[in-house]
Every structure is written in structure tokens, then in C-alpha cells.
C-alpha positions in Angstrom: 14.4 113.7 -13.6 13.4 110.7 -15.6 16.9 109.1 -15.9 17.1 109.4 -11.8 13.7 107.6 -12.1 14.8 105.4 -13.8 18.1 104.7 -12.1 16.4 104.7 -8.8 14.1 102.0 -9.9 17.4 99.8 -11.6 19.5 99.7 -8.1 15.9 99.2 -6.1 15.5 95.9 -8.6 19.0 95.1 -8.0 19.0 95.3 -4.5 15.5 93.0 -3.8 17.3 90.2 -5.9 20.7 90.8 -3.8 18.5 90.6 -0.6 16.4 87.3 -2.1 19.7 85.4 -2.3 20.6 86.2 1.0 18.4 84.1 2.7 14.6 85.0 1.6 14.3 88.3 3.4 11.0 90.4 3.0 11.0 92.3 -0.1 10.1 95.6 -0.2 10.5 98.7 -2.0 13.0 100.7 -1.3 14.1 104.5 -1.3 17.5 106.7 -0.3 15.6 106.9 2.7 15.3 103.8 4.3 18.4 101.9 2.7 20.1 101.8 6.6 17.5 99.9 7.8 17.5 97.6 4.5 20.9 96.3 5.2 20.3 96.5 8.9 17.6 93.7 7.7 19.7 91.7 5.5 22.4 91.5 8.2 19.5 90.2 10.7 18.6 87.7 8.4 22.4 86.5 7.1 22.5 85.8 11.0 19.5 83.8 11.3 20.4 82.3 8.2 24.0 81.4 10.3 22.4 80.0 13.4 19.9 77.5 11.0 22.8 76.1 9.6 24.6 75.6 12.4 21.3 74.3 14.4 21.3 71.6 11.1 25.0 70.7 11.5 24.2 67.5 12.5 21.7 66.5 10.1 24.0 67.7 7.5 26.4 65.2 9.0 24.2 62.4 9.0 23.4 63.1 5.3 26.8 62.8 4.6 27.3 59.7 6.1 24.9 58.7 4.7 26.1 59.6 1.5 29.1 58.1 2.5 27.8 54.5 3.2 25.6 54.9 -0.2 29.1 54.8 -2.0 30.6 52.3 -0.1 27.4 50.1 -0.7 27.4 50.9 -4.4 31.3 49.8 -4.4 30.4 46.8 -2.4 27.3 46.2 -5.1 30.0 46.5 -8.0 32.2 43.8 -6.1 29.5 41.1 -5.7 28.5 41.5 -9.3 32.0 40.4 -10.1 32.9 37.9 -7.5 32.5 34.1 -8.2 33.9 33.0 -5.3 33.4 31.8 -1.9 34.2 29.0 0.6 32.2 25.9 -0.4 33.2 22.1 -0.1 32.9 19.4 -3.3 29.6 18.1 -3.7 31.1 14.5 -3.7 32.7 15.3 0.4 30.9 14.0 3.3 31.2 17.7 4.4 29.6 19.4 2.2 25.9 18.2 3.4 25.2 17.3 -0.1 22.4 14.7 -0.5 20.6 14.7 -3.6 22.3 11.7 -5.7 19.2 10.5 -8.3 21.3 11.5 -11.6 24.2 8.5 -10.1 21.1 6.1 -8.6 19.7 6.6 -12.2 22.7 5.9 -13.9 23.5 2.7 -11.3 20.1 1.5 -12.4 20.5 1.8 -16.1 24.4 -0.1 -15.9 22.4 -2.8 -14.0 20.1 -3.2 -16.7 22.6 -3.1 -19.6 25.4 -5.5 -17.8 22.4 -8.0 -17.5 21.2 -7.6 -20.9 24.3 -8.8 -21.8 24.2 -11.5 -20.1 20.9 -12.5 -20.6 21.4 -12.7 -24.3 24.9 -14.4 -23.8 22.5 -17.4 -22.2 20.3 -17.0 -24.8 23.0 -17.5 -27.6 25.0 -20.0 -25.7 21.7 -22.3 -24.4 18.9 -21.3 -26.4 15.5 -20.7 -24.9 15.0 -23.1 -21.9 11.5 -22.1 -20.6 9.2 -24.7 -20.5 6.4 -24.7 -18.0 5.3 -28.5 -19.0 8.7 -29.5 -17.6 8.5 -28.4 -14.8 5.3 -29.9 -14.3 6.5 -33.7 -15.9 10.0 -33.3 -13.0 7.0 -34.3 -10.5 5.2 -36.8 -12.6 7.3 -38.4 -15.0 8.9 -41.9 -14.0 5.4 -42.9 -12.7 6.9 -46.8 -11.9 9.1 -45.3 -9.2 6.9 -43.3 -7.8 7.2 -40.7 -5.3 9.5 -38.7 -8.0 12.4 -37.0 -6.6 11.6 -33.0 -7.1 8.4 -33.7 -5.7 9.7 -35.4 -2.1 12.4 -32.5 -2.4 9.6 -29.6 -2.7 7.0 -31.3 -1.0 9.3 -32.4 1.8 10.3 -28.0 2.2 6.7 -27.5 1.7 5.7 -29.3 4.5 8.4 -28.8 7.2 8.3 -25.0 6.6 4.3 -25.2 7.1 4.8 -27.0 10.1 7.6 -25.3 11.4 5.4 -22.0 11.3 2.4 -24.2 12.8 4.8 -24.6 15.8 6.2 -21.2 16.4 2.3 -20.3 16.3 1.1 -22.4 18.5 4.4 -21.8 21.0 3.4 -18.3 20.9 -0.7 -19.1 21.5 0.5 -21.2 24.5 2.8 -18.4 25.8 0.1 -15.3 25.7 -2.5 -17.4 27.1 -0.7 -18.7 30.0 0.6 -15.1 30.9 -3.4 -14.2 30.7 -3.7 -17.2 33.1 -1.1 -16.0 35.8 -2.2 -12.3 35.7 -5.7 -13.3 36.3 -4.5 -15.5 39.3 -2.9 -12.2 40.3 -5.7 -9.5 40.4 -4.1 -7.0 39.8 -6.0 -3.9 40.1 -4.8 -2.3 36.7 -5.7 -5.5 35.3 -8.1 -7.5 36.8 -11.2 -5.4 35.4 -10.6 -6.4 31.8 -9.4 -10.0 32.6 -12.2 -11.1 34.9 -14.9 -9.2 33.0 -18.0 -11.7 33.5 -18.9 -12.0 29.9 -16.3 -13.6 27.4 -16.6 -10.0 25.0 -17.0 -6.7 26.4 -18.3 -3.7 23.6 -16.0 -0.3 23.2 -18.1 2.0 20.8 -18.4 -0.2 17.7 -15.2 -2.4 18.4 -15.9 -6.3 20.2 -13.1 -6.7 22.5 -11.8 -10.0 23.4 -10.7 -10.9 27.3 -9.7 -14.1 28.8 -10.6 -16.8 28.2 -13.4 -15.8 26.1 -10.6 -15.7 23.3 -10.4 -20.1 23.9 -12.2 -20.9 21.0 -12.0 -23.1 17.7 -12.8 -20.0 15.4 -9.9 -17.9 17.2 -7.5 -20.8 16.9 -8.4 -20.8 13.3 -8.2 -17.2 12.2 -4.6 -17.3 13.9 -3.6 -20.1 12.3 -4.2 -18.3 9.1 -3.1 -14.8 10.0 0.2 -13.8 8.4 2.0 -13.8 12.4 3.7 -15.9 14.4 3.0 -14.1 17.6 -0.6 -14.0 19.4 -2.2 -11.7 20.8 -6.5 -11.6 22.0 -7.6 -8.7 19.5 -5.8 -8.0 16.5 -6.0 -5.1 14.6 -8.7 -5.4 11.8 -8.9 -3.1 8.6 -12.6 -2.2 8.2 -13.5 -4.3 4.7 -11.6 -6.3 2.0 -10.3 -3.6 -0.7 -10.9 -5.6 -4.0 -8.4 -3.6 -6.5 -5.7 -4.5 -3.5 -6.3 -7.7 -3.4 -6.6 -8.3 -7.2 -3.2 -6.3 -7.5 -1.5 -8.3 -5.0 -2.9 -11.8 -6.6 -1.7 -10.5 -10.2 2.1 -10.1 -8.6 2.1 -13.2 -6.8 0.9 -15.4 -10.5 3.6 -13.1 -12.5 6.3 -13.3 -10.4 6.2 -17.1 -9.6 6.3 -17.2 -13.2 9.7 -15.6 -13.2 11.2 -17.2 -10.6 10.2 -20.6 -12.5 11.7 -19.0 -15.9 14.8 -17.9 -14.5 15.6 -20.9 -12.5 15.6 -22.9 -15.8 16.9 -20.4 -18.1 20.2 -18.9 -15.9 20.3 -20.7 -12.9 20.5 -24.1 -13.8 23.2 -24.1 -16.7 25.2 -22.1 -14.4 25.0 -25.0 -11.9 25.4 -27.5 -13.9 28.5 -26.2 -15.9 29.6 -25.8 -12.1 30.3 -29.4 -11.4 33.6 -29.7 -13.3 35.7 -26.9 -11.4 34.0 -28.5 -7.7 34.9 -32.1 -8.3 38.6 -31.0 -9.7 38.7 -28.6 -7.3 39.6 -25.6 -9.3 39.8 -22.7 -6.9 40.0 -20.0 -9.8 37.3 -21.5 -11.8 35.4 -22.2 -8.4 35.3 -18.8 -7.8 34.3 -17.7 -11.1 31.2 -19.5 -11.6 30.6 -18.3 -7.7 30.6 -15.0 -9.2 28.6 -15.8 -12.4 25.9 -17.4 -10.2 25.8 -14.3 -7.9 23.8 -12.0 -9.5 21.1 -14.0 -10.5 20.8 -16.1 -7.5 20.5 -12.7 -6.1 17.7 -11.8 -8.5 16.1 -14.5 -7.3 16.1 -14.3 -3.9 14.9 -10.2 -4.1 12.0 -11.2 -6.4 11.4 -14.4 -4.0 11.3 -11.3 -1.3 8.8 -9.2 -2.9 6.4 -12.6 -3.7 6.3 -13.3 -0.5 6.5 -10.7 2.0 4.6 -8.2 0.4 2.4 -9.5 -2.4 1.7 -13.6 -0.6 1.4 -11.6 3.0 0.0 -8.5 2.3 -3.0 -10.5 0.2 -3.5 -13.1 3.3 -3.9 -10.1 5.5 -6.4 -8.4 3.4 -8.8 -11.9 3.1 -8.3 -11.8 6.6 -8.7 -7.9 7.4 -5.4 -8.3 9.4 -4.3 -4.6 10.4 -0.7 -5.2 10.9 0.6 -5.0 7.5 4.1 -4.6 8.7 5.9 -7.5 7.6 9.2 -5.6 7.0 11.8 -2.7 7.7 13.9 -0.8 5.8 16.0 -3.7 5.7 18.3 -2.6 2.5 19.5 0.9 4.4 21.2 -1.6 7.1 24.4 -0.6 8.1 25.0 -3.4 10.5 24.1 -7.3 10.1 22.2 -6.7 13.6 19.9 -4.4 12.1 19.7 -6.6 8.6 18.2 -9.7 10.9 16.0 -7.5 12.7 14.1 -6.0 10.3 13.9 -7.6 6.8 11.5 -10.4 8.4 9.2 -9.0 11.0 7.2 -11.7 12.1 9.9 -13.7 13.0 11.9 -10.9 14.3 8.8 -10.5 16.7 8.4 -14.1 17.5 11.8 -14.3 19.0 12.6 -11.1 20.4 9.1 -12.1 22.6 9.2 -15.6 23.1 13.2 -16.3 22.8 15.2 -13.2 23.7 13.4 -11.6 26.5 12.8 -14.7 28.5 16.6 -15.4 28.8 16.9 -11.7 29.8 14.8 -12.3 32.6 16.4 -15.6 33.6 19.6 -13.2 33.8 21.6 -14.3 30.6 23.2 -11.4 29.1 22.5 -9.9 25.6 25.9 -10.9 24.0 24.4 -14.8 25.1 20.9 -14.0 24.3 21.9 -12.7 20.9 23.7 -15.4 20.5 21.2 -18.2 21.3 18.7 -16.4 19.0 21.3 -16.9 15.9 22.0 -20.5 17.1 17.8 -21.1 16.9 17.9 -19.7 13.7 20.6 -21.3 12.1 19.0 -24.6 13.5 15.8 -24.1 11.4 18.0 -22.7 8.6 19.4 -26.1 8.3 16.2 -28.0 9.5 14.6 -26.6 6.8 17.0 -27.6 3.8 19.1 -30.7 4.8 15.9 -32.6 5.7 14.2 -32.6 2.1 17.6 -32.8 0.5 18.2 -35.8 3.1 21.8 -35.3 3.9 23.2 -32.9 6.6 26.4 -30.9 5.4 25.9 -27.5 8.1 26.4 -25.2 5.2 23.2 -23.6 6.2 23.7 -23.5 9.9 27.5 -22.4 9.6 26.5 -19.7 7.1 23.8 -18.3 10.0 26.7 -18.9 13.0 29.2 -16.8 10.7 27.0 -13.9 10.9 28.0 -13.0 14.4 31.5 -13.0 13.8 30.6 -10.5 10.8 28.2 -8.8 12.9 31.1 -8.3 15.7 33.5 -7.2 12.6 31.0 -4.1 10.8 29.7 -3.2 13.9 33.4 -2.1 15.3 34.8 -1.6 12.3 32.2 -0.2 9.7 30.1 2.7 10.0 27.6 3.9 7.4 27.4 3.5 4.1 30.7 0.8 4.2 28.5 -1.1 7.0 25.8 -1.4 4.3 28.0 -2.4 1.3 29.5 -4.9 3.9 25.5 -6.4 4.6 24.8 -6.4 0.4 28.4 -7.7 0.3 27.6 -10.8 2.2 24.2 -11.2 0.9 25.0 -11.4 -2.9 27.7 -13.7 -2.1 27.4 -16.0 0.7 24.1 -17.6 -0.4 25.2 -18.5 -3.9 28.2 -20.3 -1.9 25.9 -22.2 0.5 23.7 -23.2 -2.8 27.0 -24.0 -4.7 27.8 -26.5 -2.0 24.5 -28.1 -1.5 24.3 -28.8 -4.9 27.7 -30.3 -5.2 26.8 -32.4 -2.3 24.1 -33.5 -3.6 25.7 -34.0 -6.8 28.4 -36.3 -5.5 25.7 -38.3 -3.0 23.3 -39.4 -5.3 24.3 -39.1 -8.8 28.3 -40.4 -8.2 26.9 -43.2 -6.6 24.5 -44.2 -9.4 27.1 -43.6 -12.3 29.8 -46.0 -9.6 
């Protein structure tokens, strides 16, 4: 009776695990009795069991796409780690978008430096130091018995044409501006005619005094525009609100410095360059001509940039801020130009402005076309070019005024031809090289004008 007990019990232990595994059926104790209706039970429940898993069919799908696209992802994973390549241009192509070239600006700077080291201490071993600031003060003094020395009508005489010559282009403009105030008062125009027939010669606008016509006809105006760094006129400038003294100290420091550079360049590598440039010119060596043309490039160059910097932006820039003159715009991005057009307009403002005003739009309206009115702008320019040397040297030769005529040809030629950054080595091209030519030939002229005559 025991060992039926016990057998009983064995097969009812047996039979709840059997039932557990077949899909979490109720477990219950069991006898003979009732063992029809147990498997009656589990049958019930393997069906249920059935119809779940074929109601989850589709997630079981989805897991194993899933799955799927987890392997494929871990395969692609595997293939980036070890792919180094893809499709990429040079960094030196105009395709490849590529911008970032400090490292070579860097490295242009510092072969700049070292090439005119060189040749700094090649003059240095080959002439000695030549700096002497009392000789250039005794080349206006010394020969007192034939008195007006030579250097001093030479720099005197450029001195005072180029003052005058900007006294004119002021005064041309002031005459302009107040004669077009003149005609649209005459007019009365209803846009215009309440600021330019105001009753009182100022009119107040918050804490600003505003100037009409023709309150603006007076000896202090005349004066301040006689003095402001512009050539065109206008009734109310722009002011700055005070005199900044660390600017103005900073800009009078450059302007004392770096005319005592150009002075100390002039006589150290400028001059022996020159003067060991007479031989090839009177034999007329075209090789040797051309290599002290070269030799006298770079630092006429120098020069000129330095002679740039002194005056448009150190000698302006402190006039303006005496002044409180607002427009501090004196120049472009002049060295980015990638036509000639674009050189002559923007690396001198105020005389870009003076005739583009007073000059170019006037023949426009009196129905000349650009290519003429271009063209007569150059031809102005090239007149004061030459104006302004041949008259203190005393002897007219056209270098000057050729030089300024052959820039529309060259303008015509880059502008067709040249685009970007060869239109921009074109402009420095003819920069670094056609003024040390015109000074080559001035000073040859010169040479053989006064100096041939006195040895003859």
C-alpha cells in the first residue's frame, strides 16, 4: 500500500512538470480519477498555446528582421572600421573648395625675409653703411653761394605743386556741391525745399547741428575742408565724437618711424643701385638694363608700400582724428585686385571719389559712353601724373603719363583674358615692375640733361 503511495505521488510529480512545460497550465493534484480531464486540459492549453504563436507571427517576423538588419549593420560597422577610402579631390585643386593656405603665406613671408637679408647684407658688405641723416639735411643747404640748392627746388618744387594741385581739386569740388545746392533751391522741390530754404543757416536734429544752404558759406567751413583729408565736399561731414589720444599718438609714432626708413633706404639701397645703373643706360646694354631693372624692383617696391602705409593710413588717419573727420575710409582692399580697373578704384579713395563725382558722371550725363568716360578719367590722371614729376625735375620725357595711358591697354588685356588669382599676379606684376622702369628713365634723363652737359 505504501509503494502504490508512493508511486502514485512519483507519476502525479511527473505529470505537473510535463503539464508546466506545456504552456503554464494550472497545476493541480491529480488522481486515477480525473487524469481524462487532465490531458483534456493540457490539449486546451497546447491549443491556446498554438493560436498565441500564430497571433505573434508577425512580431516574430519583425524581430527577425530586425535581427537581420542588426547583422548587416554590424558587417557594415566592421567595413567602415577598415575602409580608408573615399572620393575626395587634392587639396592643392581649385575643386576641392580648399581654402585655408597660412602654413604657404607663412612660408612666402619668411623666404621674403631671408632673400632680402641677403641682400641687405650684400649692400652692406659691397657699400658699407650709408645712413646719414646730416646729409640729407646739408643736400638742401650746402653750396650756399648758388643758392636755391638743387634737391631743395626738386622737393620743394613736388611739395608745392602736389599741395596745390589738391587745393584745386578741393576747391573744384566746393564750387561743384555748392552750385548744385544753388540750382535745387531755385527748383523747390518739395522733397527738398524744406531743408534747403530753412530760414535759419543751422537747423538742430537731437544733439547733431546740421548745416543747409548757404549757411555752410563761411570762412571757418572753407577752412576745416581745406584741411580735411577729402577732396570732395559735402555740407555736414561725418564727425567722430572726441580726439582718441593713444590713436593719435600711435599714428604720429608711425608717421616719424617710417619717414625715417624711407630716408634710410633711399640712401642705403636705392641710390647705389641707381647710380651703378648709368653705365648699362648710356651703352645701352639691354641685358644689363634689365638686370639692374630687376635689382631695383624690390626695393623700389618697398618703398612705395611703406610710402602707402605713411600716408594713407598713419599721415590721413591722424589729420582726420585732429579734425574728428568720420570718414576714415581712405582705401580698399586694393591688393585682392584682380583687374587693373578695380586696382585704380580702390587703393586711393579720395581721388577715386573726386573723379567718379566730379569727372565721370558728368560726361555720362552729357551722353559720352563709359569706354570714353573711362578713358578720359585715365587721360586726367596721367596728366597730373606727369604734372606732378616733370615740372620739379624741369624736363618733360611722358614716362609718367605713358605709364598711366598703358594701363588701359593692360586693363583691356586681364580683364578679357585673366580671371582671379592670375588677374591679381598680373596687377602686382605691373606694379613691382613698371615703376622702377619709369624711375629708371627719369633718372637717366636727368642724368644725361644736366650732368652730361656740365662734364661736355
Amino acid at each position: 500500500m505504501g509503494d502504490m503511495d508512493t508511486t502514485g505521488a512519483f507519476i502525479r510529480k511527473k505529470r505537473a512538470t510535463f503539464a508546466a512545460g506545456r504552456g503554464g497550465a494550472s497545476l493541480r493534484p491529480m488522481n486515477g480519477k480525473n487524469t481524462a480531464a487532465f490531458y483534456r486540459s493540457v490539449a486546451a492549453a497546447d491549443s491556446k498555446a498554438g493560436g498565441e504563436r500564430r497571433e505573434a507571427d508577425p512580431l516574430l517576423e519583425a524581430a527577425r528582421s530586425k535581427t537581420k538588419s542588426d547583422k548587416k549593420k554590424r558587417s557594415n560597422d566592421i567595413n567602415d572600421r577598415f575602409c580608408c577610402h573615399k572620393p575626395q579631390e587634392s587639396l592643392l585643386s581649385s575643386s576641392s573648395g580648399f581654402s585655408n593656405y597660412r602654413g604657404i603665406l607663412n612660408w612666402c613671408v619668411v623666404m621674403l625675409v631671408l632673400s632680402n637679408a641677403r641682400l641687405f647684407l650684400e649692400n652692406l658688405l659691397r657699400y658699407g653703411v650709408l645712413v646719414d641723416p646730416i646729409q640729407v639735411v646739408s643736400l638742401f643747404l650746402k653750396d650756399p653761394y648758388s643758392w636755391p640748392a638743387v634737391c631743395l627746388v626738386i622737393v620743394g618744387g613736388a611739395f608745392v605743386l602736389g599741395t596745390y594741385t589738391i587745393l584745386f581739386l578741393k576747391l573744384y569740388s566746393y564750387k561743384d556741391v555748392n552750385l548744385w545746392c544753388r540750382e535745387l533751391s531755385r527748383m523747390k522741390v518739395k522733397k527738398l525745399a524744406r531743408s534747403l530754404s530753412c530760414p535759419s543757416p543751422q537747423y538742430s536734429n537731437g544733439d547733431d547741428c546740421k548745416v543747409c544752404y548757404p549757411g555752410n558759406l563761411t570762412i571757418r567751413d572753407l577752412y576745416y575742408f581745406a584741411f580735411a583729408p577729402t577732396l570732395c565736399y559735402e555740407l555736414n561731414f561725418p564727425r567722430s565724437p572726441n580726439i582718441r589720444m593713444s590713436f593719435l599718438l600711435r599714428r604720429l609714432f608711425e608717421m616719424l618711424f617710417l619717414i625715417q626708413m624711407l630716408v634710410g633706404l633711399t640712401q642705403q639701397w636705392m641710390i647705389p643701385i641707381i647710380q651703378s645703373s648709368m653705365k648699362p643706360l648710356e651703352d645701352m646694354d639691354l641685358s644689363r638694363m634689365i638686370e639692374r631693372l630687376l635689382r631695383l624692383a624690390v626695393p623700389n617696391h618697398l618703398l612705395w608700400l611703406m610710402f602707402f602705409y605713411w600716408f594713407f593710413h598713419s599721415s590721413l588717419n591722424f589729420t582726420a582724428e585732429l579734425l574728428r573727420f568720420g570718414d576714415r575710409q581712405f582705401y580698399k582692399d586694393w591688393w585682392n585686385s584682380e583687374s587693373v580697373t578695380f586696382f585704380w578704384q580702390n587703393w586711393n579713395i579720395p581721388v577715386h571719389k573726386w573723379c567718379l563725382r566730379h569727372f565721370y558722371k558728368p560726361l555720362l550725363r552729357r551722353g559720352f559712353s563709359k569706354i570714353v568716360s573711362q578713358s578720359a578719367v585715365f587721360f586726367l590722371s596721367a596728366f597730373f601724373h606727369e604734372y606732378l614729376v616733370s615740372v620739379p625735375l624741369r624736363m618733360f620725357r611722358l614716362w609718367a603719363f605713358m605709364g598711366m595711358m598703358s594701363q588701359l591697354p593692360l586693363a583691356w588685356l586681364v580683364g578679357h583674358y585673366l580671371r582671379g588669382n592670375y588677374g591679381n599676379a598680373a596687377v602686382w606684376i605691373s606694379l613691382i615692375i613698371g615703376q622702377p622702369f619709369a624711375v629708371l628713365m627719369y633718372v637717366h634723363d636727368y642724368y644725361v640733361l644736366h650732368h652730361r652737359q656740365e662734364a661736355d
